[in-house]
N, C-alpha and C positions, 0 to 999 in steps of 0.2 A: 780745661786744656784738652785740646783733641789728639786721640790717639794717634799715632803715625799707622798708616796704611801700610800692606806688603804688594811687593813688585813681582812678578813672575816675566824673565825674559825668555822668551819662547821662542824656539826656533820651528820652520813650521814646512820647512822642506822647501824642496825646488819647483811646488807649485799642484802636483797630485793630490787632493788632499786622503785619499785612501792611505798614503805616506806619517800621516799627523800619527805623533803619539797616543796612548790613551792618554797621559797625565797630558798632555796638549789642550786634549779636548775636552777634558772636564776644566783647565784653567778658564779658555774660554769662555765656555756655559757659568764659573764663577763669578767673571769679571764684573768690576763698574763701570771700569774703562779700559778702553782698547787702543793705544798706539800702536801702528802698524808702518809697515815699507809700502814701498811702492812693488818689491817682489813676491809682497804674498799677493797669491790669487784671489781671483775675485767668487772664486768657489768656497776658497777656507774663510773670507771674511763674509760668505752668506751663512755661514756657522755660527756669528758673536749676534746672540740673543738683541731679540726687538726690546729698544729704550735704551739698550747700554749705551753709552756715550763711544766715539768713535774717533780719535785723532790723527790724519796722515800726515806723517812727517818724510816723504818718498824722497830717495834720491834721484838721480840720472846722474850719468858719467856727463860733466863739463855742467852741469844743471844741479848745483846743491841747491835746491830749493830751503830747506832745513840745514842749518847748520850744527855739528854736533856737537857744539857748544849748547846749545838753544834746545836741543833732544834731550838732552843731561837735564835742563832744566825745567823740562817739559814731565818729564815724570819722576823729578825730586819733590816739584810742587802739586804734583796728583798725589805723592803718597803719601806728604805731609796734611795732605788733607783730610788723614783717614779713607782714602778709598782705595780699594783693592784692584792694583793697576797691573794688566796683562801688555805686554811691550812686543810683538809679534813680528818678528825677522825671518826675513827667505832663508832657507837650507838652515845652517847652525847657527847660534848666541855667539860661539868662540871663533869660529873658522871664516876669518876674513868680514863679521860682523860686527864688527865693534861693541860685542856685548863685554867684553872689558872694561872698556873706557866708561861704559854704564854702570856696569857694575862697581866700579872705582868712585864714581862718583856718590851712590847711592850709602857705599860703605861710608864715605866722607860725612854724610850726616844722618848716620846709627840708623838707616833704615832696612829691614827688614829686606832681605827677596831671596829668590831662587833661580837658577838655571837647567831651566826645560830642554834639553839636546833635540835636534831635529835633524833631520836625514839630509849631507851638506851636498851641494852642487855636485859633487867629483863621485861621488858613488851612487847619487841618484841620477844623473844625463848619462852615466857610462854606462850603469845597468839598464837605462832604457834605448838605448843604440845599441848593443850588443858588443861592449867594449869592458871586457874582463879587466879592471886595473893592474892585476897582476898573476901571470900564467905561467905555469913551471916551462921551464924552457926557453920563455922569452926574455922577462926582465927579474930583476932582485930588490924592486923596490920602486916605492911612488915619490912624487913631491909634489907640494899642493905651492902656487905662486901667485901674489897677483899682478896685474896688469898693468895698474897703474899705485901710483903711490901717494903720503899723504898730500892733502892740496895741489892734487894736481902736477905732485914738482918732474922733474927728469928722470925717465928709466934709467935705471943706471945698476946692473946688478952685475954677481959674478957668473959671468955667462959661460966660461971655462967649465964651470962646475954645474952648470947647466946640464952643458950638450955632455950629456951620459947616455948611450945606447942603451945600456943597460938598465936604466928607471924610467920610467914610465914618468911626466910631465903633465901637471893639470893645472892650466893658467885660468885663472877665475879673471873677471873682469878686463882681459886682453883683448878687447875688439878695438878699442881705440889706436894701439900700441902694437896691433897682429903683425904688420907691416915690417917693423923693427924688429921686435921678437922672434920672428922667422927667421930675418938676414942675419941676427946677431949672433944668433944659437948656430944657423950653418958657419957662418965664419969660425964661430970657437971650437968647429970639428963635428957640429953631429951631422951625418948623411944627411945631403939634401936629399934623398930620397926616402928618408923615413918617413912613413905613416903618421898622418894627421889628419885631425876629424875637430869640427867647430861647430856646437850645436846650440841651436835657439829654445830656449821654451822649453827645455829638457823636462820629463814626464807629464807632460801634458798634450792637448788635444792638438797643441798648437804649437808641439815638438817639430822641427825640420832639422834636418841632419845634414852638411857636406863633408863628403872623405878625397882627398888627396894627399898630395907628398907636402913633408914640410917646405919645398921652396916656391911652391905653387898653392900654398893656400891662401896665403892673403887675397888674391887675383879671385881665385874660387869662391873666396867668403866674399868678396865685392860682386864680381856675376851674379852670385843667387841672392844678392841683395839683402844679407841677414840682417839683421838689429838686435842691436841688445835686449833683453839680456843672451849673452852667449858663454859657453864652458869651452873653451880648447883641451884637446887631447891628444900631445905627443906622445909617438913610440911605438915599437911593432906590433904591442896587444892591437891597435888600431885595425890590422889587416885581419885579425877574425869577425870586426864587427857584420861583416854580409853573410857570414856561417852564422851568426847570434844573435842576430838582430831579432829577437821574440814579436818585438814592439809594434814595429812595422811592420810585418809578419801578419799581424793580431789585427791591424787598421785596414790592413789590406783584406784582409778575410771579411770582416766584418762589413767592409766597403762590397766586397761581392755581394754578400747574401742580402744585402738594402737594394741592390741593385735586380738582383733574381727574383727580390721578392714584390718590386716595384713592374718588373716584365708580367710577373704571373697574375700581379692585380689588374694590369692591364688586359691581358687575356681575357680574362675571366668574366 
């Protein structure tokens, strides 16, 4: 009889991987095998050791390539196989990842696993945009929402209780829905002119940022042409991001001195 394997769902950040846990990265370097997203980087999956076997089950917004029916059973029948399966998810296992629904299933037949937390979208693109989630002064509280909903069905949420000046708003997967989102929240009372920021690729190389007002972002996120993946960030913390922005700060600097050093090789 083969033993049943154990499952480690790892959440693996929003794409830095200097961000990965320890207990992350030695799951990795453990693994047999590796189910992963389409959101983990391609820097933390050059981390899963040469020969481990490798499985992408990625999404895209309107493009389920994998269905999560079909993911459940993808690494029920890895760890019934006896092997020690790592399941590797952008930002967190719990926050908007369906590592519940996995973990539900794996509990459904007595298999072993764990959940690895990982640094989730809303504090890893705000800490690297320079957009403090919550600052004495401005708001009393965050909320985390998503964009879209199961299968695709109809936004439909309660938007009254939305538009709170007072909280701080972080829609995870609203690019498709930015549009709505925007109009619905300012109908239900919050200033169209609150501060909002829509960021691509948060902590990585290939981080871009737009800040405008909430009734003008949609327009703005279509201009600069973003794509998914993107994090939205309602609310006044939004307007210190150009005083905090480290990040950018950091790219810019470092873009000088490649430059000054690329002048002085030429001289020379």
């Amino acid at each position: 009889m083969t033993t049943k394997g154990f499952v480690s769902l790892v959440g693996t950040g929003p794409g830095d991987p200097d961000l990965l846990t320890l207990k992350a990265m030695r799951r990795i370097q453990q693994a047999d095998v590796v189910v992963f997203d389409r959101l983990v980087s391609s820097e933390i999956m050059a981390m899963v050791p040469h020969g481990v076997g490798q499985i992408s089950v990625g999404k895209s917004p309107g493009r389920h390539c994998v269905p999560q029916q079909q993911i459940n059973e993808i690494i029920v029948d890895l760890a019934l196989s006896g092997r020690r399966v790592v399941r590797l998810k952008g930002g967190d296992p719990y926050i908007f990842g369906r590592g519940g629904e996995e973990a539900l299933a794996l509990r459904r037949h007595d298999i072993p696993f764990e959940v690895v937390p990982g640094v989730t979208a809303a504090s890893g693109c705000s800490s690297y945009s320079g957009i403090p989630l919550t600052h004495r002064g401005f708001n009393h509280g965050v909320r985390f929402i998503t964009g879209h909903l199961h299968d695709d069905e109809n936004l439909d949420v309660d938007w009254p209780r939305l538009a709170d000046p007072d909280c701080t708003l972080v829609i995870y997967m609203g690019l498709t829905n930015l549009q709505k989102i925007c109009a619905e929240l300012v109908r239900a009372g919050l200033p169209a002119t609150t501060p909002a920021a829509a960021i691509h690729g948060g902590t990585t190389r290939h981080q871009r940022k737009v800040i405008a007002t909430l009734s003008d972002l949609s327009q703005t996120v279509e201009d600069a042409c973003l794509k998914s993946p993107v994090t939205t960030i309602i609310g006044d913390v939004v307007s210190l991001s150009e005083q905090l922005d480290w990040f950018d700060s950091e790219r810019s600097a470092s873009a000088e001195v490649i430059a000054y050093d690329s002048f002085s090789l030429a001289r020379a």
